[in-house]
N, C-alpha and C positions, 0 to 999 in steps of 0.2 A: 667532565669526561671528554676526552680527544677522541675526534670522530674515526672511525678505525674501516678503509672502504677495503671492499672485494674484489679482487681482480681476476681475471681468467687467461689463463694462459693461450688460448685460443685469440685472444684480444690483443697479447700482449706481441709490441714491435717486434720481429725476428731481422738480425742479422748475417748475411753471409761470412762467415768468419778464413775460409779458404776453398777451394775446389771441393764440396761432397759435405761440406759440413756448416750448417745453420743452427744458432742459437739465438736465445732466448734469454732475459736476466732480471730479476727482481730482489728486490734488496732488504735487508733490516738496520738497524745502526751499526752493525757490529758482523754481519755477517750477509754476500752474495750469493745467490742460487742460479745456476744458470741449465735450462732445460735445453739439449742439444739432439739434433737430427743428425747419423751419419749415413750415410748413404756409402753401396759399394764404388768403388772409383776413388773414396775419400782419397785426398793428399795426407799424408802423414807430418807430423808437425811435432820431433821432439823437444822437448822443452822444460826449463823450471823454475820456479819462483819462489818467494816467501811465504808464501801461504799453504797450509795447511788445507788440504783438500780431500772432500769425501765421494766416490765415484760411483754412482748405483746404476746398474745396466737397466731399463725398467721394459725392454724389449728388445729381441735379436740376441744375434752373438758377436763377439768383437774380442780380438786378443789385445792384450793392455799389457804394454811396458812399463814396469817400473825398477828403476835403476838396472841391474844385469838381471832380474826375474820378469816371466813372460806370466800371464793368467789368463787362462779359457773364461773369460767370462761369458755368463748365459746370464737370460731374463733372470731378477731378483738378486744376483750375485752384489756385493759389495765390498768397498775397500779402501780404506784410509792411505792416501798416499800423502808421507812427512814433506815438510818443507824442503827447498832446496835440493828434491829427488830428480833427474831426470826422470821423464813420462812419457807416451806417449801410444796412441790407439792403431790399430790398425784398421784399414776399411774393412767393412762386413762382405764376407762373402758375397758373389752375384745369388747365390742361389739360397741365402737366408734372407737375403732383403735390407733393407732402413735398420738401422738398431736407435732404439732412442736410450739418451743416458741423462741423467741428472747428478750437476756435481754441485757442491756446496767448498765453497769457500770461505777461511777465516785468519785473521780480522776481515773486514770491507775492505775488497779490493777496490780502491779510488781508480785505478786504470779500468774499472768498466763502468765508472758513476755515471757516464751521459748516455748510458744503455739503459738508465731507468730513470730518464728525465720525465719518462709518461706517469710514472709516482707522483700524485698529491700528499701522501700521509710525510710527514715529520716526526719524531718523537724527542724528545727532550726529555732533561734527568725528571725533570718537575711531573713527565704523563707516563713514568717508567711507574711499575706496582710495586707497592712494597712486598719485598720478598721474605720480609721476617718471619711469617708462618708457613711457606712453605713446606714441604715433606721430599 
């Protein structure tokens, strides 16, 4: 069996990514999580790539661009944003505070692989479970 460790995000390296906004990123084969801090002031940062991207607000409020549509996002809100969409957040308000948001990206984005070089686990097809009885 492959030893499978636990991490904490609290542990794990934070980057400043631009003025107002610190992330975070942990990875699987196939798939990056990255836990991000914005702060009011953030610099806005429109942008888009190939991946497939999932955007959960897990605290605050923040308005989110995606392509010509605007979204009130509040704590718990979530949203699949397609590949190659223009995106992008606005700072949170001075007077709602930090909004934290957690996005998941897929496939593995290789442009953040050395953001989770503090990962010992590896997995290979040989430690993947067989998924034939699944439900």
């Amino acid at each position: 069996m492959t030893s499978v460790p636990v991490y904490n995000w609290q542990d794990i390296p934070e980057r400043n990514l631009r003025r107002g906004l610190s992330q975070k990123v942990f990875r699987g084969n196939n798939v990056l999580v990255g836990y991000n801090t914005l702060n009011p002031g953030m610099q806005s940062s429109p942008h888009s790539h190939v991946y497939e991207q999932i955007f959960m607000l897990l605290k605050g409020r923040v308005r989110l661009h995606v392509g010509d549509q605007v979204h009130q996002m509040e704590e718990g809100s979530v949203i699949r944003i397609p590949p190659n969409v223009e995106h992008w957040a606005e700072a949170p308000d001075e007077a709602d505070g930090p909004a934290i948001n957690m996005d998941i990206w897929t496939p593995l984005r290789p442009d953040y692989s050395e953001f989770t070089s503090y990962q010992t686990d590896t997995f290979n097809e040989e430690s993947r479970p067989n998924t034939a009885g699944d439900r």
